[in-house]
C-alpha positions as CSV (number, residue, x, y, z in Angstrom):
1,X,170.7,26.1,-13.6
2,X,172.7,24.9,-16.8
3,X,173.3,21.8,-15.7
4,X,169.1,21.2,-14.8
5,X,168.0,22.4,-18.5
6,X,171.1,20.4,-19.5
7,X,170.1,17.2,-18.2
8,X,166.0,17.9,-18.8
9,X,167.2,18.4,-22.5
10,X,168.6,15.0,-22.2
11,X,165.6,13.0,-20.8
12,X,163.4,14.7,-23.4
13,X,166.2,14.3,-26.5
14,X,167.4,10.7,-25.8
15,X,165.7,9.0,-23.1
16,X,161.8,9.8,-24.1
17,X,162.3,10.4,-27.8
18,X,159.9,8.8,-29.9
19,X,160.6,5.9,-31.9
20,X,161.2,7.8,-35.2
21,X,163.5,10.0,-33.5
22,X,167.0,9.6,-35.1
23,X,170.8,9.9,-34.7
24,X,173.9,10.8,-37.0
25,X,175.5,7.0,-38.1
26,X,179.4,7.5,-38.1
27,X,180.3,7.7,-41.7
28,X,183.4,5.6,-40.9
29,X,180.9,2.9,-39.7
30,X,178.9,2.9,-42.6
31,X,180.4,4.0,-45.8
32,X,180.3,1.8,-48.7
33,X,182.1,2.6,-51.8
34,X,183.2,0.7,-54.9
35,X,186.5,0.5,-56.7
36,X,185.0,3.3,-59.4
37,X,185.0,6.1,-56.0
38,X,180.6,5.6,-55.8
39,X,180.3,5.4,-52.2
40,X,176.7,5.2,-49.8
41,X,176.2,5.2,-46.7
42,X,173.1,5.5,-44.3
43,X,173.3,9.1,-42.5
44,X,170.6,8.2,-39.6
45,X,169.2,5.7,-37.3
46,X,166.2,5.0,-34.5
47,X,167.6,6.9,-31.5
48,X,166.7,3.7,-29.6
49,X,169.4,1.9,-31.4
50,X,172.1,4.1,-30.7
51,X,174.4,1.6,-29.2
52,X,173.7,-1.0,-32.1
53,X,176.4,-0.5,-34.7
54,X,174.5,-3.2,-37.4
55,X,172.0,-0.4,-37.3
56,X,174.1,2.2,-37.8
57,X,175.2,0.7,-40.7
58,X,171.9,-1.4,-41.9
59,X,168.1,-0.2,-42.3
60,X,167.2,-2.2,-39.8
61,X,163.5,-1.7,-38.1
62,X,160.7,-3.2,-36.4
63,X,157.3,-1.7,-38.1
64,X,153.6,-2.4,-37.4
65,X,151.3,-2.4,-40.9
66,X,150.5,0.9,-42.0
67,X,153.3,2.9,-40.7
68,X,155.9,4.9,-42.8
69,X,159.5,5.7,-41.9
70,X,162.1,7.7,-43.9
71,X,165.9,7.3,-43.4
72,X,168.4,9.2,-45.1
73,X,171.4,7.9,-47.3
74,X,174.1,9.9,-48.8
75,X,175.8,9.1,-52.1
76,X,179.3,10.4,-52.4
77,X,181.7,10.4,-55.7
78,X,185.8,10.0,-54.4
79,X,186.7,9.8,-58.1
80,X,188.2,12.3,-60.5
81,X,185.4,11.9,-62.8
82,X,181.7,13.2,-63.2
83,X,179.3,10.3,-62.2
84,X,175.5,9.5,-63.3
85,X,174.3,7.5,-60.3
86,X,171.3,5.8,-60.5
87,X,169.0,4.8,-57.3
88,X,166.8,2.1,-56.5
89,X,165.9,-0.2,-54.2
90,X,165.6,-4.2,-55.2
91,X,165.2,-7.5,-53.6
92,X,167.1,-9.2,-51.2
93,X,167.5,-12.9,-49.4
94,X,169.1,-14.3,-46.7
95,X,170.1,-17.9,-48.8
96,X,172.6,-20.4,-47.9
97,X,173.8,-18.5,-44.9
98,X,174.5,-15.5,-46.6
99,X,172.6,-12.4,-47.5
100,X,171.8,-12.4,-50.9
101,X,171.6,-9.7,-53.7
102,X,168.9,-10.1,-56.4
103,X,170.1,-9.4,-60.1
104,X,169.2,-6.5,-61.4
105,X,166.2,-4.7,-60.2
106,X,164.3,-7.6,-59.4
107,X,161.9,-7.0,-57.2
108,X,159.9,-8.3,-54.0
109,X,157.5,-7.1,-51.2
110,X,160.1,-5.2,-49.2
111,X,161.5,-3.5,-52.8
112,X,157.9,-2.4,-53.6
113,X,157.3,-0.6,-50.6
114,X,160.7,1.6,-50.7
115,X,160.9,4.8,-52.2
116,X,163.6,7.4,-53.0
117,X,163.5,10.9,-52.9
118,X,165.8,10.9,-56.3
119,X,166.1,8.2,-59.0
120,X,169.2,9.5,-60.3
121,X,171.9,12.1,-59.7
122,X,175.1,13.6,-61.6
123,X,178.0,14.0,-59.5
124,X,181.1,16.1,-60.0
125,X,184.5,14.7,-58.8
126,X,184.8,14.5,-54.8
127,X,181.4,15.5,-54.2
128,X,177.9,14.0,-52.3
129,X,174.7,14.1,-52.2
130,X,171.6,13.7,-49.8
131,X,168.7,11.6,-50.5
132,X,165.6,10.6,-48.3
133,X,164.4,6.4,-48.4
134,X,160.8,6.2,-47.2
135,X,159.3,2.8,-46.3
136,X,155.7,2.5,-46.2
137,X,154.3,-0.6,-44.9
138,X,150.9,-1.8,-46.2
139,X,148.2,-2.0,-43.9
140,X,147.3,-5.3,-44.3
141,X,151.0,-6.7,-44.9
142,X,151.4,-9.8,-43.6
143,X,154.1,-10.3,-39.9
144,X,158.0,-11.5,-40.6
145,X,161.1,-10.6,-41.5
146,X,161.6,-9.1,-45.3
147,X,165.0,-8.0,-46.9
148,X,166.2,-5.9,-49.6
149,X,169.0,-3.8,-50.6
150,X,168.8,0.2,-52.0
151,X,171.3,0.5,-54.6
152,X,173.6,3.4,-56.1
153,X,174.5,2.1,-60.1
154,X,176.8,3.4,-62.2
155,X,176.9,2.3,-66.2
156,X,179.8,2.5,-68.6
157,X,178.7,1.9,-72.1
158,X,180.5,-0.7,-73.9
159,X,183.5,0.5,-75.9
160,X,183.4,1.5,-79.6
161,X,183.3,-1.4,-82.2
162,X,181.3,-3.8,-79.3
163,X,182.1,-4.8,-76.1
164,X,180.0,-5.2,-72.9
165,X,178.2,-2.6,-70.7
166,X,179.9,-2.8,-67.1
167,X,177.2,-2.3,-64.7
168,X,179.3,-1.3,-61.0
169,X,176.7,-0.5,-58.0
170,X,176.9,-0.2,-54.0
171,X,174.2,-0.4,-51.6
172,X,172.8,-0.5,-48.0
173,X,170.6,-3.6,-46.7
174,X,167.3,-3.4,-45.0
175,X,166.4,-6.2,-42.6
176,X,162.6,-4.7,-41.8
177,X,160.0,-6.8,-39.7
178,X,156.8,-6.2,-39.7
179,X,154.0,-7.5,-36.8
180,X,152.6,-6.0,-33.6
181,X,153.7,-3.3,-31.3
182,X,156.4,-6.2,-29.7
183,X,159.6,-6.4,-31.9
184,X,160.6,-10.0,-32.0
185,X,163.8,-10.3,-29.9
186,X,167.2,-11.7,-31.5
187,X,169.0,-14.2,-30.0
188,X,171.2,-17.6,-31.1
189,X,173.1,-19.9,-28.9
190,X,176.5,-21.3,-29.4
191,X,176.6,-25.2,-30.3
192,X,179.7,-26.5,-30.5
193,X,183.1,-25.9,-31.4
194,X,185.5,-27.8,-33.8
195,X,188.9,-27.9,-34.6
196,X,190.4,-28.0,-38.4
197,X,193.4,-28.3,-40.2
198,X,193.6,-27.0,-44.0
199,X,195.5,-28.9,-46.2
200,X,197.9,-25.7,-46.2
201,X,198.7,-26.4,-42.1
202,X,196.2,-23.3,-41.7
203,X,194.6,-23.7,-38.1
204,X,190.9,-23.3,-37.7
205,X,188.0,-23.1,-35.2
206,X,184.4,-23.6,-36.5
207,X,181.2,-22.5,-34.1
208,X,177.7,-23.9,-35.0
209,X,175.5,-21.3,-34.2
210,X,171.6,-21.6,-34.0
211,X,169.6,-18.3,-34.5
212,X,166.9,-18.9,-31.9
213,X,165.2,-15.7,-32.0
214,X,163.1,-13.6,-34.3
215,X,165.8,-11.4,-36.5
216,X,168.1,-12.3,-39.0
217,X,171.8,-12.2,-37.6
218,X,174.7,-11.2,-39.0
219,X,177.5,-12.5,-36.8
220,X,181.4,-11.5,-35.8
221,X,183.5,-11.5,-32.7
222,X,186.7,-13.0,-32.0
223,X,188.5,-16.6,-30.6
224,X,191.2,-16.9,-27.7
225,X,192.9,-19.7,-27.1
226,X,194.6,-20.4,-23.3
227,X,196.9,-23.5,-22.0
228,X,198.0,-22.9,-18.8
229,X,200.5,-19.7,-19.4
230,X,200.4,-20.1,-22.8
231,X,197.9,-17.4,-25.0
232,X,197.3,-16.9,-28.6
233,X,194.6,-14.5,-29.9
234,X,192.6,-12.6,-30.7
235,X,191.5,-14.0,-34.2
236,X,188.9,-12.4,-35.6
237,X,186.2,-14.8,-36.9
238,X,185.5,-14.7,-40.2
239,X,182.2,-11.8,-41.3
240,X,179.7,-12.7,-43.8
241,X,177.3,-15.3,-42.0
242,X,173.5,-14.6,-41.8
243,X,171.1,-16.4,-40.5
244,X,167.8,-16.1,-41.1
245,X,165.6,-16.6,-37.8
246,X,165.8,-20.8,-37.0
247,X,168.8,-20.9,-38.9
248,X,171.6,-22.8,-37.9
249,X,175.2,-22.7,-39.5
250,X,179.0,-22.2,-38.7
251,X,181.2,-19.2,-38.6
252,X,185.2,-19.5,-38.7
253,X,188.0,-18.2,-37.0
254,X,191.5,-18.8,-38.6
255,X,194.4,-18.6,-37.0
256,X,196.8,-16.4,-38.3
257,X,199.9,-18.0,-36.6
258,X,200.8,-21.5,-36.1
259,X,200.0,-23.4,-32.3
260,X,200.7,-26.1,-30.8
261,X,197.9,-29.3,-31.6
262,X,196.8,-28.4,-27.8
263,X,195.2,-29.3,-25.7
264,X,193.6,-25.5,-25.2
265,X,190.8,-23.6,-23.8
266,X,189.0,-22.0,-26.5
267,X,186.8,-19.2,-25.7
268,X,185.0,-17.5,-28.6
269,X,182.6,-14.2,-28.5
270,X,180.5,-13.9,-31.0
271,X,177.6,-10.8,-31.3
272,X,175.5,-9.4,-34.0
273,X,174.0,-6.1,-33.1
274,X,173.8,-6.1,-29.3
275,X,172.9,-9.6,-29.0
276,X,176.1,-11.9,-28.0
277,X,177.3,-14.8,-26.6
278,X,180.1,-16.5,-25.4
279,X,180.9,-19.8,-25.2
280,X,184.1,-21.9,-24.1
281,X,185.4,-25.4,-24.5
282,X,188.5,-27.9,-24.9
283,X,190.0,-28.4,-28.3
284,X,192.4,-30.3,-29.8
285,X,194.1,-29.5,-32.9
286,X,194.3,-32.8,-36.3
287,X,198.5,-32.9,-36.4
288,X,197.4,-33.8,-40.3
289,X,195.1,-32.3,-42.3
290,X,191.6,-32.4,-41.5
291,X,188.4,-32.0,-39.2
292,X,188.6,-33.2,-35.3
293,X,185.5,-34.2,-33.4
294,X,182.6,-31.2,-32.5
295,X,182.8,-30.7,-29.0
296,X,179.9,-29.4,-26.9
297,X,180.6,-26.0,-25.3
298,X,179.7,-24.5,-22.4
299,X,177.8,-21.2,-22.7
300,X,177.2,-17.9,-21.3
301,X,173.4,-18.3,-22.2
302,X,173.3,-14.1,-20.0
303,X,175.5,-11.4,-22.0
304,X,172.3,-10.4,-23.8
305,X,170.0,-10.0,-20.7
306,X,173.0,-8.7,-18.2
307,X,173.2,-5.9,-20.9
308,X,169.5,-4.9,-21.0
309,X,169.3,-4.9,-17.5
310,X,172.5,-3.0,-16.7
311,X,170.9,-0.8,-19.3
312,X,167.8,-0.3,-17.3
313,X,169.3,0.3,-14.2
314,X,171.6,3.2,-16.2
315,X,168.3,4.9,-17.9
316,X,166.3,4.4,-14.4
317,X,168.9,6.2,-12.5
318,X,169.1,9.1,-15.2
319,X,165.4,9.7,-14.8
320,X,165.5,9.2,-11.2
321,X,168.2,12.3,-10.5
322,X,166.4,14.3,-13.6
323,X,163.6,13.5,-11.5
324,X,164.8,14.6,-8.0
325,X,166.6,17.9,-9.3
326,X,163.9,19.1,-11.1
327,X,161.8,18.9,-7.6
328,X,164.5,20.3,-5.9
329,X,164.5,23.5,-8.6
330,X,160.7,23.6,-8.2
331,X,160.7,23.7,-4.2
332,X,163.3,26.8,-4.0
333,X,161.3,28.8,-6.5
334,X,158.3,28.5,-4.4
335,X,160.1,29.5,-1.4
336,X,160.2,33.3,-1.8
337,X,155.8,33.1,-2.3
338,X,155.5,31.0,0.6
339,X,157.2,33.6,2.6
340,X,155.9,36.8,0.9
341,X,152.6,35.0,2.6
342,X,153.4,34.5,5.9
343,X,154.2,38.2,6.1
């Protein structure tokens, strides 16, 4: 009996939970905090998006015009002092392959349609607070991607005799698309891969990426290299690339030891969000320094749909034995009437 309300609790909790439904983020996952001990961090995402750890630790969301959704953020002090935090949310950009902070509270159409619960809050030493962000989208907005960034600022007035105000803040980012009921799917595809030498000897592996679908991207994963039984890796390619949808640029992956020039297989993984891709090809390493030839790769163009699909299988078969048990329960209640009435 516990294990039929158990797993009907599930179906109705996280299979067929509406889309504003939401779960806990880790706070290890999403915890921002600046050298002064001001930290935020988003508390909640879209249930749907459970497995997604870029929206665990990003607003991001897929809304039609007219519709609001609130997510909430938590500010925390680690420092030995009291705090005046100030909130607000600001513009944002996704320029020159990087996602871009406005100065100040500049402000665009995203900005205008967030909203705190709080403008400000005092904090003691070691302490947090909760705070609700509510995103209303006009009703006649116009579809595509917007960013922007909700800030927590702390001020320090300029010392005694002149000096200047030091202005410290923190934030989370919100990649929000607005059109029809369809979200626009994310995807990119793996280019090429080239091999580089620093004028240092440092060892480097640049990937051209193309972001081919609808979302902005924010890209990591890691390189392997292989030559017969010889391995080096994992190196972790460098975070901070975002592309804008039809974007195309290059992330890196330094080596962190020394190799041989090569040849070697190079097979790099790269993923932002759920979407990822692999791709593999022969490299040879400049023996001075400098940048060797881009070579075409060969790529898994299936990681993203193999994952969707062993997804569906997993929910279909959930609801499918939810599906058959609660039948089951249904037929031996009804036994004890049905023979009540043949007597």
């Amino acid at each position: 009996m516990r294990f039929h309300n158990l797993l009907a609790g599930l179906l109705v909790a996280g299979i067929l939970a509406p889309a504003t439904s939401m779960l806990h983020a880790p706070a290890s996952a999403a915890a921002h905090t600046r050298g002064n001990g001001i930290g935020i961090r988003l508390v909640d995402a879209p249930i749907q998006a459970r497995a997604d750890s870029r929206a665990r630790r990003y607003i991001v969301d897929h809304l039609t015009p007219g519709s609001v959704i609130q997510r909430r953020v938590e500010v925390s002090n680690t420092s030995s002092l009291t705090q005046h935090v100030s909130l607000y949310p600001a513009a944002g950009e996704i320029r020159d392959r990087r996602f871009q902070f406005a100065p100040g509270r500049t402000a665009n159409d995203l900005s205008t349609w967030i909203s705190t619960s709080r403008t400000d809050v005092t904090l003691a030493p070691q302490s947090r607070s909760m705070l609700t962000a509510t995103i209303a989208v006009p009703k006649n907005a116009a579809p595509g991607e917007r960013y922007a960034m909700i800030w927590a600022e702390v001020t320090k007035a300029p010392p005694p005799g002149g000096g200047l105000r030091q202005i410290n803040r923190t934030g989370v980012r919100v990649y929000l698309s607005v059109g029809g009921d369809n979200p626009p799917a994310a995807d990119f595809t793996i280019d090429s891969l080239t091999a580089q030498r620093s004028l240092s000897g440092q060892q480097s592996v640049l990937a051209q990426v193309h972001n081919t679908g609808g979302r902005a991207l924010d890209l990591s994963g890691e390189l392997t290299l292989s030559n017969g039984g010889l391995n080096a890796g994992p190196f972790m390619v460098a975070t901070g690339t975002t592309l804008a949808p039809g974007d195309v640029g290059s992330v890196s992956a330094p080596l962190t030891q020394q190799v041989p020039d090569g040849p070697w297989h190079a097979r790099i993984h790269l993923e932002s969000g759920l979407t990822e891709h692999t791709a593999e090809a022969t490299l040879q390493f400049p023996s001075t320094p400098g940048t060797a030839k881009a070579v075409a790769v060969e790529m898994d163009h299936d990681n993203s749909l193999i994952a969707a699909f062993a997804t569906g299988i997993g929910v279909s078969a959930l609801v499918a034995a939810a599906s058959f048990l609660l039948i089951r329960r249904r037929h031996r209640s009804s036994r004890p009437s049905l023979a009540k009435a043949r007597r």
